[in-house]
C-alpha positions in Angstrom: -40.6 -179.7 136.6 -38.3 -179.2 139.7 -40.8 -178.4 141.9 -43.3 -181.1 140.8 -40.2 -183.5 141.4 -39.4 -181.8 145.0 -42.8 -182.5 145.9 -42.7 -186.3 144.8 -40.0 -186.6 146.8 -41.4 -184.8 149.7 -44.5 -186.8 149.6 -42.6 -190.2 149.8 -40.3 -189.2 152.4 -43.6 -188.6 154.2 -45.2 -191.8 153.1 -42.3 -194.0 153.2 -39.8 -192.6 155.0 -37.2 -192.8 152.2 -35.1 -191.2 149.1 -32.5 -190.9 147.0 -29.3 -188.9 147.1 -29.6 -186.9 143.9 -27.1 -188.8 141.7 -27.1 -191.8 143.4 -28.7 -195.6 143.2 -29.3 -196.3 147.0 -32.1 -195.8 148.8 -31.8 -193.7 152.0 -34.5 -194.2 155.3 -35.0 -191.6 157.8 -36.9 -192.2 161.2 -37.8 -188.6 161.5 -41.0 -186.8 162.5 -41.8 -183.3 160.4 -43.5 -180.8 161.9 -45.3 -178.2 159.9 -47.0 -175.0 160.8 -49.1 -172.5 158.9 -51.3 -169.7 159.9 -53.7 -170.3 156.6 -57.0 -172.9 156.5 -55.4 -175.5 154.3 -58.4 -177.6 154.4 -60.4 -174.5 153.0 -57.4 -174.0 150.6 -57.8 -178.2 149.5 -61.5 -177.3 149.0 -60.8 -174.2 146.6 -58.4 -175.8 145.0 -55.3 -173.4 146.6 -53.5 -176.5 148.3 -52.8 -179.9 147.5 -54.9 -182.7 148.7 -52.7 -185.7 148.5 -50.0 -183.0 150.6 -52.0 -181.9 153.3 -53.7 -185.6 153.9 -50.2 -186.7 154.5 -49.5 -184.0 156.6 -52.4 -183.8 158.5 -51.5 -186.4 161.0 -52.1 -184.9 164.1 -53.1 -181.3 163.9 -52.8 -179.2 166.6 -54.5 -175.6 166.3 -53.0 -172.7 168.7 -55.5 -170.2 169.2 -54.2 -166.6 168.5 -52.8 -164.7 171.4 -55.9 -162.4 172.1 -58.0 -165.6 172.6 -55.6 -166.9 175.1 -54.6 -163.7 176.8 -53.8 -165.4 180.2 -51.0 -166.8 178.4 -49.1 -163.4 177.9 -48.0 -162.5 181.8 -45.9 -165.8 181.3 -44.6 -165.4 178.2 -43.4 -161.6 179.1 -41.7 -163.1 181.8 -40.1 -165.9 179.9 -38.7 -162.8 176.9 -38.1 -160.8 179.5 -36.2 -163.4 181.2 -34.7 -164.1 177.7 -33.4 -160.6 176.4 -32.0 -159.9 179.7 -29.4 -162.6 179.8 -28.5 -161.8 176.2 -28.1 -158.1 176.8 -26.3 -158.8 180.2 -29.4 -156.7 181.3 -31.0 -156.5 184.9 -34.3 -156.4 184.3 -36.8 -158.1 186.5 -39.7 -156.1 187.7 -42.6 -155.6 185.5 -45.4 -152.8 186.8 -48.8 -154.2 187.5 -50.5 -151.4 185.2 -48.4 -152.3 182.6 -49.1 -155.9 182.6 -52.6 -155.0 182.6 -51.9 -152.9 179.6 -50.1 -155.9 177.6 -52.9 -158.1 178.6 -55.8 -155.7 177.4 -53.9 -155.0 173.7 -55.5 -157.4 170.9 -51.7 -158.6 169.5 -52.4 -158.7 165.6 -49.0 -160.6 165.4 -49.4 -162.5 167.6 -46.7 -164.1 170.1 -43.6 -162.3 168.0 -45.2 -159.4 167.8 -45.2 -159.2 172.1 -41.8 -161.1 171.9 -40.5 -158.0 169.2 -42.3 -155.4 171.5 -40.7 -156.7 175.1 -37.2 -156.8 173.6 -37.7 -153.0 172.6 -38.9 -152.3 176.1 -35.9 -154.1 177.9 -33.5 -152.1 175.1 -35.1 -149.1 176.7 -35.7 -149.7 180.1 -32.9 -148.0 182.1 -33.1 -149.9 185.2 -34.4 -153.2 186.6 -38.4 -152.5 185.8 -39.1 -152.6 182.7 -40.3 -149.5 180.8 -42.2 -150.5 177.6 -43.6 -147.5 174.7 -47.1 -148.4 175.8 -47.9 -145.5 173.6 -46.7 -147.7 170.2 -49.5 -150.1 171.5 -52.3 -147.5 171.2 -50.8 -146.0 168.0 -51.0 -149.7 166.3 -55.0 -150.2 167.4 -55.5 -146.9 165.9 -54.2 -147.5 162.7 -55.1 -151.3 161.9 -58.8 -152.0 162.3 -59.3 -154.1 165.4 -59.8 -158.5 164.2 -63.4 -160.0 164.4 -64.1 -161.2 167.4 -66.4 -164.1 168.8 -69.3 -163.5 171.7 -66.8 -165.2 173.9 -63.9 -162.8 173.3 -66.2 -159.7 173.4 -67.4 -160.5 176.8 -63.7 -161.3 177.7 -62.2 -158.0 176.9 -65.4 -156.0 178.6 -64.7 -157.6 181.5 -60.9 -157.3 181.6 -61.1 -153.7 180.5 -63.5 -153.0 183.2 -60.7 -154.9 185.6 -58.4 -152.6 184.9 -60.8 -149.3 185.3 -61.3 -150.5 188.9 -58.0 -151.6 189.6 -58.6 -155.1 189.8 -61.2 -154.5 192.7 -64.1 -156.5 192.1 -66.5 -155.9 195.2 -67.7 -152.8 196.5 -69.3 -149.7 195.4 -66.4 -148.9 192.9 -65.9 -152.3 191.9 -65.5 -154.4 188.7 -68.9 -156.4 189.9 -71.0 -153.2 190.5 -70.0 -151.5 186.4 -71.2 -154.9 185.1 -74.0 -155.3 187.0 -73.4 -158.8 188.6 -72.7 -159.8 192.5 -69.5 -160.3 193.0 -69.4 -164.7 193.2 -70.4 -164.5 189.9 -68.0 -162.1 188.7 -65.4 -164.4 190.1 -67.0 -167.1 188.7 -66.8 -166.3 185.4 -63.1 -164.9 185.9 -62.2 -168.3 186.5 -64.3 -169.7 183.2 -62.2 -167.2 181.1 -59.4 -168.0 182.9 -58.8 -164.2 183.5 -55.9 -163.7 186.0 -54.9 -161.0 187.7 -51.3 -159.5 186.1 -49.3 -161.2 189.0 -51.1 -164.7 187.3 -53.1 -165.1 190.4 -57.3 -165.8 189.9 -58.9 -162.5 191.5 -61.0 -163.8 194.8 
């Protein structure tokens, strides 16, 4: 009965942007905007009956959807740099040189949990760095993929991380005889070509050339 009575109240606070004091007669308005955030389908949930309907049409006002961190890998040289950056200043740390092949690494992993599972694993490494570059347990990376089963992934993700993988084998050298372009069997232009459809940056966040 609480509940059910928790979620009336919810739902008209969303609706009209009022309530009641519990125990009192006058009406309260808010001008406030709520923000919500899942990492389950609700309207899969709506349709099997899991999830509310009348809820999740009044809180699906303007959904967003964040693609997970292996689909937007480009993303993670920032955001290193940013937690980095971050644990640092709270540790009264120096640390502010990351190595390219261990960029490169980050950048290659799948990151099951996502953002806080990079933001959990660069605090560890700046714990455990003794100077300014950072030294990160790369080896906790290759444990993890060997013990949970590696996510679905799309056409476009497959193609992704064979081409980033085979980045890193060649050092990031695309042309030549030893180069990215010559393992996958394409001329170089169109190597970099599709580097910059993926948006696949080098770990210093510049576009190879």
């Amino acid at each position: 009965m609480l509940l059910c009575a928790s979620r009336i109240a919810l739902q008209r606070v969303l609706q009209k942007q009022e309530f009641e004091i519990l125990g009192s007669i006058h009406t309260q308005r808010v001008n406030v905007r709520l923000v919500a955030a899942t990492n389950q389908d609700l309207k899969q949930m709506v349709a099997q009956k899991q999830f509310r309907s009348d809820l999740y049409f009044r809180l699906n006002i303007f959904p967003i959807a964040v693609p997970p961190l292996r689909q937007r890998r480009e993303d993670i040289p920032l955001l290193v740099e940013a937690f980095v950056n971050d644990c640092s200043r709270r540790m009264n740390r120096r640390v502010d040189t990351v190595p390219v092949e261990m960029m490169a690494a980050l950048m290659q992993y799948a990151w099951p949990g996502n953002v806080r599972e990079l933001q959990n694993f660069v605090e560890r490494a700046v714990i455990l760095s003794p100077g300014a570059t950072l030294r990160a347990p790369l080896e906790s990376l290759r444990w993890a993929e060997q013990v949970s089963p590696a996510p679905p992934v799309t056409l476009g993700e497959a193609e992704y991380n064979h081409i980033l993988k085979t980045l890193i084998e060649t050092n990031w050298v695309i042309g030549g005889p030893k180069g990215a372009a010559k393992r996958l069997g394409v001329n170089r232009t169109t190597l970099n070509s599709k580097m910059r459809k993926l948006g696949l940056l080098r770990p210093n966040n510049t576009v190879a050339a």
